[in-house]
Each structure stands twice: as C-alpha cells, then as structure tokens.
ROSELUM-601594 format. One line per field, with one value per residue (C-alpha): x, y, z; residue number from 1. Coordinates in nm, 3 decimals, decimal comma, padded with zeros to 5 digits. Example, Ala and Ser with C-alpha at 12.3 -4.5 7.8 and 13.67 -1.06 7.14 Angstrom:
xx <- [01,230 / 01,367]
yy <- [-00,450 / -00,106]
zz <- [00,780 / 00,714]
n <- [1 / 2]
// end
This chain:
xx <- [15,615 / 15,761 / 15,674 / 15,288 / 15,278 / 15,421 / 15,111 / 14,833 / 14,987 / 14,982 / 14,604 / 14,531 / 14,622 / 14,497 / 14,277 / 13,909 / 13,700 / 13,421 / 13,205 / 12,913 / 12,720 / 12,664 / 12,567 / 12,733 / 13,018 / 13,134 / 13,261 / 13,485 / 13,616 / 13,906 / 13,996 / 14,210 / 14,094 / 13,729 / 13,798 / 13,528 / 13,572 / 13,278 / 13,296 / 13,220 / 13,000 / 13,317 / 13,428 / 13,718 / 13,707 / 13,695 / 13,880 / 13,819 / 14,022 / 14,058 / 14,246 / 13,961 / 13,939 / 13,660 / 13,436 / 13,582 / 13,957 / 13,858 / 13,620 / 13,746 / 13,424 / 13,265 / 13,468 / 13,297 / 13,070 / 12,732 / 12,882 / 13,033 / 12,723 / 12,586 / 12,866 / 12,918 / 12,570 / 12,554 / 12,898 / 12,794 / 12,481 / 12,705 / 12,938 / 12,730 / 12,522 / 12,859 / 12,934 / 12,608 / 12,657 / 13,005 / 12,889 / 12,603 / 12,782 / 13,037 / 12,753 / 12,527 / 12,791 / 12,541 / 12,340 / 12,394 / 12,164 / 12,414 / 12,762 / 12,676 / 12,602 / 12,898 / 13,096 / 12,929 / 13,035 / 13,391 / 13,483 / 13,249 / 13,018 / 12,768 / 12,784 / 12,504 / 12,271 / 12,417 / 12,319 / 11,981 / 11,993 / 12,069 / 11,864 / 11,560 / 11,590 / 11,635 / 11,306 / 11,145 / 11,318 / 11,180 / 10,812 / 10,820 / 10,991 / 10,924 / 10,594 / 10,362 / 10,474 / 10,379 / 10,044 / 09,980 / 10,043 / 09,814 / 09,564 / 09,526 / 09,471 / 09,188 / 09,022 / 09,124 / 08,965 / 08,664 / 08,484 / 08,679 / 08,962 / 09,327 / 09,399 / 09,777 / 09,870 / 10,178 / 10,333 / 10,290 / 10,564 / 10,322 / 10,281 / 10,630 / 10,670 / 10,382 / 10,548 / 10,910 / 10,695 / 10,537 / 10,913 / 11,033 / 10,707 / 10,756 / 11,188 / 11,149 / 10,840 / 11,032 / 11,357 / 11,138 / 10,987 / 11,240 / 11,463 / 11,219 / 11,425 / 11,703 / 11,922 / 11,881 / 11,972 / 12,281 / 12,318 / 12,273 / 12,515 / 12,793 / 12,681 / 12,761 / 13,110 / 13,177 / 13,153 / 13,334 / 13,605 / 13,606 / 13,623 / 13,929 / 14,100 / 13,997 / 14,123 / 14,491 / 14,490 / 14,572 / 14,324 / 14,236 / 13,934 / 14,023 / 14,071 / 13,718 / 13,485 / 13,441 / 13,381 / 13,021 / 12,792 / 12,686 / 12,885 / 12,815 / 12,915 / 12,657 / 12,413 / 12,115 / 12,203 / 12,258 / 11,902 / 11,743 / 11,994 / 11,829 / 11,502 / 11,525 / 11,756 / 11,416 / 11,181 / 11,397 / 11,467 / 11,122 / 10,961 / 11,154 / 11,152 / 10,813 / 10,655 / 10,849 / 10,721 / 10,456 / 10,115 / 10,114 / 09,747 / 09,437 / 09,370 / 09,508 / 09,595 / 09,804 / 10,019 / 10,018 / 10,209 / 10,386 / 10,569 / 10,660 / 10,843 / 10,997 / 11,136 / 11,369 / 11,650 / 11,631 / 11,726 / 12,065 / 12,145 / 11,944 / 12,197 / 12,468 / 12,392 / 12,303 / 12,624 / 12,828 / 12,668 / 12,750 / 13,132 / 13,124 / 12,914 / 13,167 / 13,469 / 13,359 / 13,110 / 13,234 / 13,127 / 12,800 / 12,598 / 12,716 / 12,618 / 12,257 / 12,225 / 12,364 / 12,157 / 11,845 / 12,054 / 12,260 / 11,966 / 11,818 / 12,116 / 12,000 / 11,722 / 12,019 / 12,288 / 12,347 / 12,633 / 12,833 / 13,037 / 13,408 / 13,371 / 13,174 / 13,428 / 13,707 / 13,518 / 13,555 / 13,869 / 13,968 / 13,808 / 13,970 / 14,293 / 14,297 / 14,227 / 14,512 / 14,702 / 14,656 / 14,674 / 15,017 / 15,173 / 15,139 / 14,998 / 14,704 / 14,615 / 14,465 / 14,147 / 14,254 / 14,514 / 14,214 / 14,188 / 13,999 / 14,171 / 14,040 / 14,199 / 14,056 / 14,198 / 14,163 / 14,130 / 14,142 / 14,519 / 14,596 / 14,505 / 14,625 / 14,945 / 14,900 / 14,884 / 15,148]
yy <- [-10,740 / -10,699 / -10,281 / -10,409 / -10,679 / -10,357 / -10,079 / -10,337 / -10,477 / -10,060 / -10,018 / -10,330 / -10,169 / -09,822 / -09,705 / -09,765 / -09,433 / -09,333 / -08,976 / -08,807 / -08,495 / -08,230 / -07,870 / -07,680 / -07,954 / -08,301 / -08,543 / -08,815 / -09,112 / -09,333 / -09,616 / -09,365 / -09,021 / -08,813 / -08,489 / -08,211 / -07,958 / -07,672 / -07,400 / -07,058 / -06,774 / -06,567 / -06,866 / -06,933 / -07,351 / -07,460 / -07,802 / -07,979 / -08,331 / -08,580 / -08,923 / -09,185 / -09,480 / -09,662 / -09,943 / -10,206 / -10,175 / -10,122 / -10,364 / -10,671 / -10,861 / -10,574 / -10,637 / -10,963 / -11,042 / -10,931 / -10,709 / -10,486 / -10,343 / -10,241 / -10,081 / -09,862 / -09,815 / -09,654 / -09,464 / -09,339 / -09,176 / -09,015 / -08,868 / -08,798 / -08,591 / -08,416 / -08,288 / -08,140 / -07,928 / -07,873 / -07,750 / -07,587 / -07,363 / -07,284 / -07,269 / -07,031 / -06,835 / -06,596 / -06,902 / -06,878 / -07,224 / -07,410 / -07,198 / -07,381 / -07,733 / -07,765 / -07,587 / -07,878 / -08,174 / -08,015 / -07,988 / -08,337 / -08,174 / -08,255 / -08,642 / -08,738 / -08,474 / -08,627 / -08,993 / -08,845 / -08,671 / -09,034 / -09,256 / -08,978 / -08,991 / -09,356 / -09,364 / -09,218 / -09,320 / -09,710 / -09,530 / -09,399 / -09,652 / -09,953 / -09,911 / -09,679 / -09,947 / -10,282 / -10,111 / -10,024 / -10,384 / -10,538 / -10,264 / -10,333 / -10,683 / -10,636 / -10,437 / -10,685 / -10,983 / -10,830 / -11,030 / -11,357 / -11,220 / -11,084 / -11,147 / -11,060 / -11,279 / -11,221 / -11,618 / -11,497 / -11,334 / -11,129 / -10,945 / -10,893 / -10,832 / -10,523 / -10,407 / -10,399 / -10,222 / -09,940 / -09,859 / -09,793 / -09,590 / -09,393 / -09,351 / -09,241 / -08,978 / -08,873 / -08,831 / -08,637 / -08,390 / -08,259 / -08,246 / -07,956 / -07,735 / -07,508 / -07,606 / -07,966 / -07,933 / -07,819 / -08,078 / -08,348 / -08,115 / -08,232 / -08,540 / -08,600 / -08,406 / -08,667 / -08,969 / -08,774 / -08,727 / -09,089 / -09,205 / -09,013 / -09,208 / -09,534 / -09,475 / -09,347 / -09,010 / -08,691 / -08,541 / -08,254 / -08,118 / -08,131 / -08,551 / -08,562 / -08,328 / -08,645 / -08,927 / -09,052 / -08,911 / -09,265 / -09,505 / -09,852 / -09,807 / -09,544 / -09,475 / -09,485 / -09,806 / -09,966 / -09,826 / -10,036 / -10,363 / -10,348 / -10,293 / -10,628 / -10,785 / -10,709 / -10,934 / -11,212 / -11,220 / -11,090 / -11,344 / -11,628 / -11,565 / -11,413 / -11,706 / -11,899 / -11,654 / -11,804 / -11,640 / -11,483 / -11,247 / -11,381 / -11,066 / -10,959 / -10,586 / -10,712 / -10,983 / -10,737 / -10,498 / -10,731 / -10,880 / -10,531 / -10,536 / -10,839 / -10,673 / -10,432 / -10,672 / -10,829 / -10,513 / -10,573 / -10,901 / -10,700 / -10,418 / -10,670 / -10,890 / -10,596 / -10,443 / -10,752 / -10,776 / -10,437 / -10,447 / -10,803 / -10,599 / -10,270 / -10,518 / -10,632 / -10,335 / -10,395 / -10,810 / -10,816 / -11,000 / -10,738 / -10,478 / -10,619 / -10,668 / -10,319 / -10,104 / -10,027 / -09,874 / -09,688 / -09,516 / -09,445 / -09,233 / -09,057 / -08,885 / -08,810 / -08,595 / -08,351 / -08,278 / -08,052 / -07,725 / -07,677 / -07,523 / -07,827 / -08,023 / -07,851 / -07,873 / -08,263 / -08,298 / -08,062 / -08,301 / -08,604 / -08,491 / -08,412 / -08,802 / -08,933 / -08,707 / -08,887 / -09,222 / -09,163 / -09,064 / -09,404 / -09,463 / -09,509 / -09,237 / -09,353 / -09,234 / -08,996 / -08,825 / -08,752 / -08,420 / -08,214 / -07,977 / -07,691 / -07,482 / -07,164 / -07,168 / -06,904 / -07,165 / -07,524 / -07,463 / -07,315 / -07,676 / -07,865 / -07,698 / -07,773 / -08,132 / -08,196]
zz <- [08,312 / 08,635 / 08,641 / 08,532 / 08,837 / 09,068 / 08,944 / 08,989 / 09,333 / 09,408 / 09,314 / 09,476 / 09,796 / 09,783 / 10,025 / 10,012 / 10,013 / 10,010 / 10,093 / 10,142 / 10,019 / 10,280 / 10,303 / 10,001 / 10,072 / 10,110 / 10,364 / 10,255 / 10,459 / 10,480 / 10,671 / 10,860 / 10,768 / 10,833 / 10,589 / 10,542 / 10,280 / 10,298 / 10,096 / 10,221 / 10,153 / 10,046 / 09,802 / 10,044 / 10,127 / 10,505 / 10,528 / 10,865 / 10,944 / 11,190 / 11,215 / 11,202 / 11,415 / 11,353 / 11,569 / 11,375 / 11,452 / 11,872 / 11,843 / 11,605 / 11,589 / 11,405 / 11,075 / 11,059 / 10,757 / 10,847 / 11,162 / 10,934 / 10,758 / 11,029 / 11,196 / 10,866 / 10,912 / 11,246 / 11,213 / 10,861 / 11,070 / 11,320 / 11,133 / 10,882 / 11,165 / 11,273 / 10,889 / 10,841 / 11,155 / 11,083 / 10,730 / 10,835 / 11,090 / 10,737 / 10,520 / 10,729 / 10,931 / 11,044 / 11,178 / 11,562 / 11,651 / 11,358 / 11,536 / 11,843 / 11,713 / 11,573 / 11,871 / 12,047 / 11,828 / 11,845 / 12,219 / 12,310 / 12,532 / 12,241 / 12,195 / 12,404 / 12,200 / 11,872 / 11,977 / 12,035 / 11,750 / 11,571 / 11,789 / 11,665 / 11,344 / 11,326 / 11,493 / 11,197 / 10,923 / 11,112 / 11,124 / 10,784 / 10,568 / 10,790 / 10,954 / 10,706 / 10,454 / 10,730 / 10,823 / 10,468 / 10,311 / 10,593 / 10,531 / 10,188 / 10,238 / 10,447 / 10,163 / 09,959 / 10,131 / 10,247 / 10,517 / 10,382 / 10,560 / 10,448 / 10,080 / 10,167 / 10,476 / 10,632 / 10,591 / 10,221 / 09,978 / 09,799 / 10,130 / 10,142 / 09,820 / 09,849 / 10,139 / 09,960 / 09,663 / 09,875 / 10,027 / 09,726 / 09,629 / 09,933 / 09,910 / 09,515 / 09,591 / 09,929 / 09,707 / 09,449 / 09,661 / 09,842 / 09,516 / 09,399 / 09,700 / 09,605 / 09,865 / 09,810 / 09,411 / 09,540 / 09,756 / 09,458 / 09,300 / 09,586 / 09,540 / 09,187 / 09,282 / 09,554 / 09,305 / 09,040 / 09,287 / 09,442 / 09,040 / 09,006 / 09,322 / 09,190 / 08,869 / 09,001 / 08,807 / 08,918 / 09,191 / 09,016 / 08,834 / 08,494 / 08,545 / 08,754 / 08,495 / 08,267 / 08,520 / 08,622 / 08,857 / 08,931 / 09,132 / 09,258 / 09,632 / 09,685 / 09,919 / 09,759 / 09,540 / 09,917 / 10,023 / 09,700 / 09,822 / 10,156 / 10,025 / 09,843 / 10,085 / 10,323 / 10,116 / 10,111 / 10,462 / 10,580 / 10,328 / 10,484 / 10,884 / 10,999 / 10,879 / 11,122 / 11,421 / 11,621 / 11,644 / 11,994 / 11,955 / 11,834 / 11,678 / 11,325 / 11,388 / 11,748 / 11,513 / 11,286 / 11,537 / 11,693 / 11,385 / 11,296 / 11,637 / 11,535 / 11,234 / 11,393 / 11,539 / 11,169 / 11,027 / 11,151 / 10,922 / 10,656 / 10,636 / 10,639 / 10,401 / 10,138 / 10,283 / 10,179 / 09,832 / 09,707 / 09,832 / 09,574 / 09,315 / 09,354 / 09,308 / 08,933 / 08,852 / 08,462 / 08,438 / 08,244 / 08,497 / 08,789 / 08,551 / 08,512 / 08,923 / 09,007 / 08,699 / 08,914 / 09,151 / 08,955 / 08,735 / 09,096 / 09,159 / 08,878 / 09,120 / 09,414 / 09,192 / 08,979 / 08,745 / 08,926 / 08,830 / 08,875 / 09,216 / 09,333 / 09,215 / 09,373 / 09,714 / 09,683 / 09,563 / 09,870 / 10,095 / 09,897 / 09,885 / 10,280 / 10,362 / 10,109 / 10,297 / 10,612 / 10,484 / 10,368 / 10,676 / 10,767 / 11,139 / 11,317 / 11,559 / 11,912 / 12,014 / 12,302 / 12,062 / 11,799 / 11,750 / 11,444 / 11,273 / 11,092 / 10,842 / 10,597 / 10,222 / 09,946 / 09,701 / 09,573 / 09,484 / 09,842 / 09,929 / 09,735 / 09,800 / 10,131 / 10,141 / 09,831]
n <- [1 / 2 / 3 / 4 / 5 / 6 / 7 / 8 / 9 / 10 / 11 / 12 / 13 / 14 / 15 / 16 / 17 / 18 / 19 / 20 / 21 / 22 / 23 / 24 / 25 / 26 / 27 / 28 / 29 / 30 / 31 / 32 / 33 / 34 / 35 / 36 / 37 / 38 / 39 / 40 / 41 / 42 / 43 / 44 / 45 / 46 / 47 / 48 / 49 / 50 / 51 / 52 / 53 / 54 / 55 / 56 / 57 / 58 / 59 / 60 / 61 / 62 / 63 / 64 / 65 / 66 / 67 / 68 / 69 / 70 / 71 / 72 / 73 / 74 / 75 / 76 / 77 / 78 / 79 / 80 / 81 / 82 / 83 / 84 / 85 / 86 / 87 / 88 / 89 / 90 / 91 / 92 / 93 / 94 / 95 / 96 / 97 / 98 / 99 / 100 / 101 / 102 / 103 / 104 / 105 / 106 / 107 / 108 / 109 / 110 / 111 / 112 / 113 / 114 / 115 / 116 / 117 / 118 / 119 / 120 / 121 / 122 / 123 / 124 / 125 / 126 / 127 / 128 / 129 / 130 / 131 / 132 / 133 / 134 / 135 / 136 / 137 / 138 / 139 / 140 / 141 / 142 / 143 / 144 / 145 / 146 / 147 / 148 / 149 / 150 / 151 / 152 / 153 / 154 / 155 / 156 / 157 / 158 / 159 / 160 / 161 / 162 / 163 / 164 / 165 / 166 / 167 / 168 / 169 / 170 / 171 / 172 / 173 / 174 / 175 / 176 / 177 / 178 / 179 / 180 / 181 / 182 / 183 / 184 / 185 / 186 / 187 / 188 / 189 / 190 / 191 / 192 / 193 / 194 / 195 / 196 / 197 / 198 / 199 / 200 / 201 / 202 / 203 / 204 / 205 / 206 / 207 / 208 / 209 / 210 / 211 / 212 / 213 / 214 / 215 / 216 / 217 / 218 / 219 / 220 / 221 / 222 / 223 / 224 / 225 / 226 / 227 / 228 / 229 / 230 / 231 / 232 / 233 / 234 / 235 / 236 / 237 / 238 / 239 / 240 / 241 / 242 / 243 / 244 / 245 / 246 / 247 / 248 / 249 / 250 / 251 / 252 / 253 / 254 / 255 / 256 / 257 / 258 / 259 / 260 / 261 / 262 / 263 / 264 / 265 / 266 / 267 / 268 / 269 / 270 / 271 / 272 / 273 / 274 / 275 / 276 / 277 / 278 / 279 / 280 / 281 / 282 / 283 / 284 / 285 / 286 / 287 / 288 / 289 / 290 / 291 / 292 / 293 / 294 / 295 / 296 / 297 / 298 / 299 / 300 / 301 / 302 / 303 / 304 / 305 / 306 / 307 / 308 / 309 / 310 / 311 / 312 / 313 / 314 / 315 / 316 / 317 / 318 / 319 / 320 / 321 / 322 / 323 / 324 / 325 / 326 / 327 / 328 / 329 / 330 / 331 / 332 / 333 / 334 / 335 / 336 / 337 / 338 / 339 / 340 / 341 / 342 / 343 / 344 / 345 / 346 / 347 / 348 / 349 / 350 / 351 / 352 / 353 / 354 / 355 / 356]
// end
C-alpha cells in the first residue's frame, strides 16, 4: 500500500507539459524548459533548449486565476513566433530571409521585431475572428429587420449567439483551407506527434516511440479545444456585459463600432476564464460529464492533426525528452544566465543518449 501511495504522490508531481507543432518539428514546454526538436533536410534532428522562466514566476500576480490565461496566452504567441523561425531557418537551410530571423531571435537584437511581429498578427487574428464576425452579426440584422430596424440587437443573446456561430464558421473553413497545403499536412502531422508524445509523459511510460504509436492524436489541453472554450466563454460574457454599456452614438453603425472596441479589454477575462476551465476539464478528462463538455473540442482536433509516422514521432519525443531533462536537474535558471543551446544529432537514439 505504502509503494502505491509513493507512484501516485510521484505522478502527482510531474511536470506539466505541454507543446506545439512547428515547421517539420515541435516545441514543447515545461515549467522550466523551452525544447525545439526540428528535423533536418539530411534526416539528422536539430535540438535547441533553453531554461524557461516564465511571466508568472517574475511577476507573481500573473499565476492568479484569470491572470494566468492570458499570460500563457501572450507567451505561447512569442515563443511560439521564435520556434517557427528557429524551425524555419532548420527546415529551409537554404532560406537566407528565415537564417537571419532566427540569428535575430538568438543574439536579442530581434525582440522588438518579434513583439511587432506578435502585436501584428494579433491585430488580425482581432479583425478576422473578432470584427468580420461583429460587423457581420449586425449586418445581418439589418437585413433582417428591414426598415423596422435590427432584428438582432446587441442587448440580445441571439446576437451573440450569431456572432459566436459565424467564428466558428470562419475558424473551421480557415482550418480547412489551409489544411489542403502540403506543408501544413505535415504540420498536423507534428501535431498529432506532439500529443502522442505528451500522452506518453502523462502516462509515466518510457519516452520512446514504440510506447507513443498507440496513444491519441487528440488531447484535452490543446489548442484548438481552448480556441472553441473561448469561443463560448465569448457569448457568455459578451451576452452578459455589453448590455450593461451605455449608448454613447445615436447612430447604429458608431455603437456598433464602438462596442467592438469595448470588446478587446474583455478578451482578457475571456481567455482566462476558458483558460481555467480546461486545466479543471484536463484534470478528470475520463468522468462522463467532462467527457460530454470537452467532445466538441476534441473531434475539432480532428481537423488540426494527422497520425504521424515514426520519424514524426521521434522529432517529439526528442523535443520531450530535452525538457525532462531540465526539469530534473533541479533549479531555476535566472533570466540573465538564459542561454539557448543548440545541438545537431544523427538520430533519435543519439539523443536520447544524450540526455539519459
């Protein structure tokens, strides 16, 4: 009894990680690990690792409930900026423009081009999946309503229940039209090896491929099951607060615009409240009711990954292995003393050897 009480009080405390597909490779993250395993044109795997100090250990306040999910948010964005450069310049050796992105994110003189980089393409993921569906739901409702008016005003849920509808419309057709690309079936290929991999680590077997071939390409802590959390999340809340906001402009189109202004500080306690309900949902993904909350997302993930091969899979387990690595030496690295480290293997055994 006492051996049982010992391997479920050693699970309890494992790490927590979790990764990311990138190109022909995968990022994975740990609470004090960033690993990126890419493999090359030659077959050889580039495996690229620093210790990881995130905003929420500087900054304590950020590990709060509701702070959290957006922190993850934003750092996910950033790093997941740096991998894709990183990868890219692995990938695409002969690509000069990707050599000297990631030359950039390695020596620092790139950061303020990566926050642009980030504060861009948060910009039009808000246009696209924010304001095309805002504009559209109002839009409608003046067809609707003909000269009586809007049949979908805004103090209404239906409006925000449109809204939430033509989101996902737009996320599942975005997700299906660039999955018709070569290079982004591969990318759903690393994908699927990424949650394979992460399976592996939560079920305490051996990293290694023959253990990850059988596990599921779906997982509940994954990306695009958060995107369809926050899409609901952003009914509810929406629903329930711009009803609230005063009516500044006489005219509809102005209100209109302006309460899709008034949307963007929201999406802060949006991402952190759909943040929070997937870590409770990942913790009891097995309870029947759990199940039943989290099976939209995970058929979505059906549309993001592919059932990888074994070299896939070795490229994630490289990754994997890398950040176990560094959480078992045991410290916390400062942020001055960070440094990336880069390394060339033959193989998935040359690096696994390496970090035994």
């Amino acid at each position: 009894m006492i051996s049982i009480v010992r391997v479920l009080l050693a699970l309890a405390a494992r790490p927590v990680i979790g990764g990311q597909a990138v190109i022909e490779g995968v990022m994975m993250r740990s609470p004090k690990s960033l690993a990126i395993a890419v493999r090359r044109p030659d077959g050889g795997i580039v495996l690229r690792e620093e210790a990881w100090l995130s905003l929420g250990t500087r900054l304590p306040f950020l590990r709060w409930p509701l702070m959290r999910g957006a922190t993850m948010l934003v750092e996910s964005l950033y790093n997941g900026i740096v991998a894709l450069n990183f990868s890219a310049s692995v990938a695409y050796p002969d690509d000069e423009g990707a050599k000297k992105e990631a030359a950039k994110s390695e020596d620092g003189k790139g950061q303020g081009a990566l926050w642009v980089t980030l504060a861009i393409s948060l910009a039009f993921a808000f246009g696209l999946f924010k304001g095309v569906p805002h504009l559209s739901a109002w839009g409608l409702g003046r067809v609707l309503g003909g000269e009586g008016g809007t049949a979908l005003p805004m103090t209404s849920p239906l409006f925000h229940l449109v809204d939430g509808g033509i989101k996902l419309a737009l996320f599942v057709g975005y997700i299906l039209f660039i999955s018709r690309m070569g290079e982004v079936k591969r990318l759903f290929m690393y994908h699927g090896a990424e949650h394979k991999s992460v399976h592996v680590w939560e079920a305490a077997e051996a990293l290694d491929v023959e253990h990850a071939r059988g596990k599921s390409t779906a997982h509940p802590r994954c990306g695009t099951s958060l995107i369809l959390l926050v899409i609901a999340t952003s009914i509810v809340v929406f629903a329930g607060v711009l009803p609230l906001v005063p009516e500044l402009f006489e005219h509809d189109l102005a209100q209109t615009l302006f309460l899709l202004v008034v949307k963007i500080p929201l999406l802060l306690p949006i991402a952190g409240l759909a943040y929070e309900a997937q870590r409770f949902a990942a913790k009891s993904p097995n309870n029947p009711l759990i199940r039943a909350i989290i099976a939209p997302g995970m058929l979505l993930q059906r549309l993001t990954t592919r059932e990888p091969g074994d070299a896939e899979l070795e490229v994630a387990l490289a990754a994997l292995k890398k950040t176990v690595w560094r959480e078992q030496q045991g410290e916390v690295v400062a942020l001055p003393e960070r440094r990336a480290s880069v390394e060339v293997f033959e193989s998935f055994d040359a690096v696994a050897k390496s970090v035994a």
